[in-house]
Backbone as CSV, one residue per row, in Angstrom:
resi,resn,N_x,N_y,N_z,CA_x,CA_y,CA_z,C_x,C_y,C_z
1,UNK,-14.298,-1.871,-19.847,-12.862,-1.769,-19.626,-12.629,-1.059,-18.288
2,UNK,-11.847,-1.596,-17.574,-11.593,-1.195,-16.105,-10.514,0.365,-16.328
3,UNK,-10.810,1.126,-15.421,-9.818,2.286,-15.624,-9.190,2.272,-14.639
4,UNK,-7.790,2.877,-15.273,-6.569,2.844,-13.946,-6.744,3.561,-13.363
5,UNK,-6.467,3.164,-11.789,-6.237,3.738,-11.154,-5.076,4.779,-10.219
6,UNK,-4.822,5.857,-10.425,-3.921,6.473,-10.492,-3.789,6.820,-8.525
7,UNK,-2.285,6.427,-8.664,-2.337,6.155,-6.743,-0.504,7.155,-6.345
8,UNK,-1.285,8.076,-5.451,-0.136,9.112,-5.170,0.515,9.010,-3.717
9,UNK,1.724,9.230,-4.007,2.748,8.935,-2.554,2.919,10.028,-1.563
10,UNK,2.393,10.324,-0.559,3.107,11.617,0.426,4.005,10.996,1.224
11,UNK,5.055,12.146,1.170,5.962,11.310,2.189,5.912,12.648,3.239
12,UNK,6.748,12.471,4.743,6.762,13.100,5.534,8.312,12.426,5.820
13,UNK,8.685,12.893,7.015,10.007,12.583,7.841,10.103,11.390,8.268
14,UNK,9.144,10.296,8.911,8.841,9.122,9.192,7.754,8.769,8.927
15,UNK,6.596,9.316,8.296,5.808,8.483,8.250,5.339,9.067,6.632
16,UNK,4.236,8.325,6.030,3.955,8.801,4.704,2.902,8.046,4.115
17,UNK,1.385,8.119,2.978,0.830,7.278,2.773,0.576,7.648,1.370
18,UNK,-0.223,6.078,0.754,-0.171,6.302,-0.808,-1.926,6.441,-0.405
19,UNK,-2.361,7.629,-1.942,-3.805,7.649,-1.402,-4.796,7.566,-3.068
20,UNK,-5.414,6.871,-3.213,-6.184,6.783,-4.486,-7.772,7.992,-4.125
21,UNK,-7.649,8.562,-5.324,-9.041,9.011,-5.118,-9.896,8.995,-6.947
22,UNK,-11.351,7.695,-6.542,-11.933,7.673,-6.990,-12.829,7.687,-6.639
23,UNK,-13.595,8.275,-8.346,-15.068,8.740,-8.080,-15.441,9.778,-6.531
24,UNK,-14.261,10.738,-7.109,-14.550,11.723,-5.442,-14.301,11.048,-4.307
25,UNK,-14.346,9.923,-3.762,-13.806,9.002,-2.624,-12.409,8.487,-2.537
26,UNK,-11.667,8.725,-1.413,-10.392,8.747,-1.296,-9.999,7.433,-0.181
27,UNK,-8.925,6.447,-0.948,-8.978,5.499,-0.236,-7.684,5.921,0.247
28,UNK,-7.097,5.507,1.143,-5.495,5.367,2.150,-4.958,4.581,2.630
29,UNK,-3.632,3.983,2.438,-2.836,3.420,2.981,-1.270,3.915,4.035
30,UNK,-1.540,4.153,4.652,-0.222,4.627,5.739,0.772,3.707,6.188
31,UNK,1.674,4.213,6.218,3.177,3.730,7.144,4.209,5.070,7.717
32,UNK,4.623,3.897,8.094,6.032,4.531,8.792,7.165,4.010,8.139
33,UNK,8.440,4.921,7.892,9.362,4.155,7.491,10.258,3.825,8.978
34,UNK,11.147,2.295,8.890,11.623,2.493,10.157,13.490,2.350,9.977
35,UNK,14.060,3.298,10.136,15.813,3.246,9.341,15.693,2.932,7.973
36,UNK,16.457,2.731,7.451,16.521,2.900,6.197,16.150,2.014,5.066
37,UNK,15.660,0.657,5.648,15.506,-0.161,4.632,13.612,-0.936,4.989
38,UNK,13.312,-0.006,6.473,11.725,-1.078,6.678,10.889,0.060,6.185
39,UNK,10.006,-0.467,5.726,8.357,0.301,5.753,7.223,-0.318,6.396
40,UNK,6.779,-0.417,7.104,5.389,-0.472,8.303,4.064,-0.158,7.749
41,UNK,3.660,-1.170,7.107,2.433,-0.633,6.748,1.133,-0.495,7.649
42,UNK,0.819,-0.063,8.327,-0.237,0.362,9.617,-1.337,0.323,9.436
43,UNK,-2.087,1.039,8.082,-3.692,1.088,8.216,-3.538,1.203,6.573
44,UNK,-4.566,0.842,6.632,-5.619,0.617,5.403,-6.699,1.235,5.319
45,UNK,-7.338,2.322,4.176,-8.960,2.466,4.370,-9.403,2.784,2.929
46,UNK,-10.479,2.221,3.118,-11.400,2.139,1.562,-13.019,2.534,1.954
47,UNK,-13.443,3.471,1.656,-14.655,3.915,1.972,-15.660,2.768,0.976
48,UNK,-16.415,2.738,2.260,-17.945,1.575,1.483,-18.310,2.364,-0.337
49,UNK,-17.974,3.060,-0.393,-18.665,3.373,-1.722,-17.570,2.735,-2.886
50,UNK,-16.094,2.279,-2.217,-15.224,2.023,-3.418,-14.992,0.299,-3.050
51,UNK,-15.563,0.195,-2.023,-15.440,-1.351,-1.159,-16.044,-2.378,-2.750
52,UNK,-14.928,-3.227,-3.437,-14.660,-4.554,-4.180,-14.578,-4.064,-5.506
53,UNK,-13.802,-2.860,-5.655,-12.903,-2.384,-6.817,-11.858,-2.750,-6.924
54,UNK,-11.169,-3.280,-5.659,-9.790,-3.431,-5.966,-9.184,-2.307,-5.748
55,UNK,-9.477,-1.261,-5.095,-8.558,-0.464,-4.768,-7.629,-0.366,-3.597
56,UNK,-7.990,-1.330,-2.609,-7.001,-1.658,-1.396,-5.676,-2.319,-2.286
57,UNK,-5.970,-2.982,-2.800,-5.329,-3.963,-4.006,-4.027,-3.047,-3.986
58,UNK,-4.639,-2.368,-5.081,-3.469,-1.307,-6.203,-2.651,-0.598,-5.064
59,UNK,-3.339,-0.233,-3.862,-2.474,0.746,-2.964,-1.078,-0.616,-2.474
60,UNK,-1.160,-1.061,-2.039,-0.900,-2.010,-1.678,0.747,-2.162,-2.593
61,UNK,-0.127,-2.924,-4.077,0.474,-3.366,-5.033,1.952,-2.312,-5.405
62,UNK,1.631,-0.547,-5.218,2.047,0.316,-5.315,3.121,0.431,-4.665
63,UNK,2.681,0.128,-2.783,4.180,0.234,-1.685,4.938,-1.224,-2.331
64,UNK,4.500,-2.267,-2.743,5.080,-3.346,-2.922,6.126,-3.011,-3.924
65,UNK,5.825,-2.451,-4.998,6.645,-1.574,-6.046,7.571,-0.526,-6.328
66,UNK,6.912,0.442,-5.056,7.941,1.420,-4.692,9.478,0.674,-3.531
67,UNK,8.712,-0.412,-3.128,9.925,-1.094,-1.924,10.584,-1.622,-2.578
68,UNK,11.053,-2.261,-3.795,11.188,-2.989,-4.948,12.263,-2.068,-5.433
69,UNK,11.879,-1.475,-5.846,12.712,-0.107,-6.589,13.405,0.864,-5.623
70,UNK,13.231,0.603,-4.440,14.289,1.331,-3.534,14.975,0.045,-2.496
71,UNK,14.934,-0.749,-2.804,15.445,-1.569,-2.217,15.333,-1.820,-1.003
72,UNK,13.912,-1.691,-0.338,12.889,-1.397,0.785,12.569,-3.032,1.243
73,UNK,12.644,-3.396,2.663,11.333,-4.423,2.785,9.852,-3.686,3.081
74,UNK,9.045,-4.513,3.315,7.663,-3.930,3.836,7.231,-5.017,5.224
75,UNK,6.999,-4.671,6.183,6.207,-4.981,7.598,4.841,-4.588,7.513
76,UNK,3.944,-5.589,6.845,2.326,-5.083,6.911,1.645,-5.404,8.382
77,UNK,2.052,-4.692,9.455,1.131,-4.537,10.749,-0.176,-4.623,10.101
78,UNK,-0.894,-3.846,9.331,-2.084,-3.562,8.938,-2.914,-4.968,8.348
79,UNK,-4.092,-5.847,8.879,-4.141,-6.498,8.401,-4.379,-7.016,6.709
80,UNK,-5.579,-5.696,5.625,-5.707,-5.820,4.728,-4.470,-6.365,4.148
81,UNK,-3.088,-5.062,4.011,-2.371,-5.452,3.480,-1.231,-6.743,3.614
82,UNK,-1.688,-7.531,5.174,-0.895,-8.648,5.131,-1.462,-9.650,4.708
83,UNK,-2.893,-9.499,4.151,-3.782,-10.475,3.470,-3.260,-10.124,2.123
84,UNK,-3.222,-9.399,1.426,-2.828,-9.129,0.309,-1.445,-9.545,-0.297
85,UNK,-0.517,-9.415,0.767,0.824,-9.486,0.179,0.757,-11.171,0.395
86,UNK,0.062,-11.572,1.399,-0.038,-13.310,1.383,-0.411,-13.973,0.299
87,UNK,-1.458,-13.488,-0.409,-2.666,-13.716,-1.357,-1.400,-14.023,-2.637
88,UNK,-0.496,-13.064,-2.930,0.467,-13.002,-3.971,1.955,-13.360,-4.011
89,UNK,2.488,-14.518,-4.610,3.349,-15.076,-3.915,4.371,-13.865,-4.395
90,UNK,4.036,-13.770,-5.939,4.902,-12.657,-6.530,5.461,-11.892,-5.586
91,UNK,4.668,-11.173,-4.580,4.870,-9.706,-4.045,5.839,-10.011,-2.474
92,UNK,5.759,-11.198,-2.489,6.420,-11.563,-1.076,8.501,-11.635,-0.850
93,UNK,9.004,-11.454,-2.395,9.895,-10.803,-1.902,10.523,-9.828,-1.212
94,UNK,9.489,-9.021,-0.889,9.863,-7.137,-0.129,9.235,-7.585,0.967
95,UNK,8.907,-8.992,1.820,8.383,-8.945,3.079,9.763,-8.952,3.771
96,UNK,9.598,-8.576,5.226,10.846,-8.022,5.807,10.787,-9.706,6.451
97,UNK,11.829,-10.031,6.642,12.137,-11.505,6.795,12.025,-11.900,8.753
């Protein structure tokens, strides 16, 4: 049975990232917010020890969810996550148009 993964938000003044840490290894996703309705997703990182868990995934899945519920688009500069949000047609309503 797969265990959840539990994925936490920092925010700052403009910029802010969601960060998973398993098995002691801490993966990250960063942005920027830009006015009031974009989020910028910039970088991505998953250390080789958590590399094809699916944890780029969930971070991801997470800003897609939090943009959702605040009535956010998302701008994935970052490539992982513009592979990801492509990959899912579901998640492509919060792409910024």
């Amino acid at each position: 049975m797969a265990v959840a993964i539990e994925v936490k938000r920092e925010q700052g003044a403009t910029k802010g990232r969601y960060v998973a840490v398993v098995d002691g290894h801490e993966a990250e996703m960063t942005y920027t917010r830009s006015g009031e309705s974009l989020i910028i997703i910039d970088h991505t990182a998953v250390p080789d020890a958590l590399r094809g868990r699916g944890v780029g995934q969930v971070l991801v899945h997470q800003a897609v969810e939090d943009a959702r519920a605040e009535g956010k688009h998302i701008l994935p500069l970052c490539p992982f996550a513009k592979a990801q949000i492509a990959k899912h047609a579901e998640w492509q309503d919060v792409l910024q148009k």
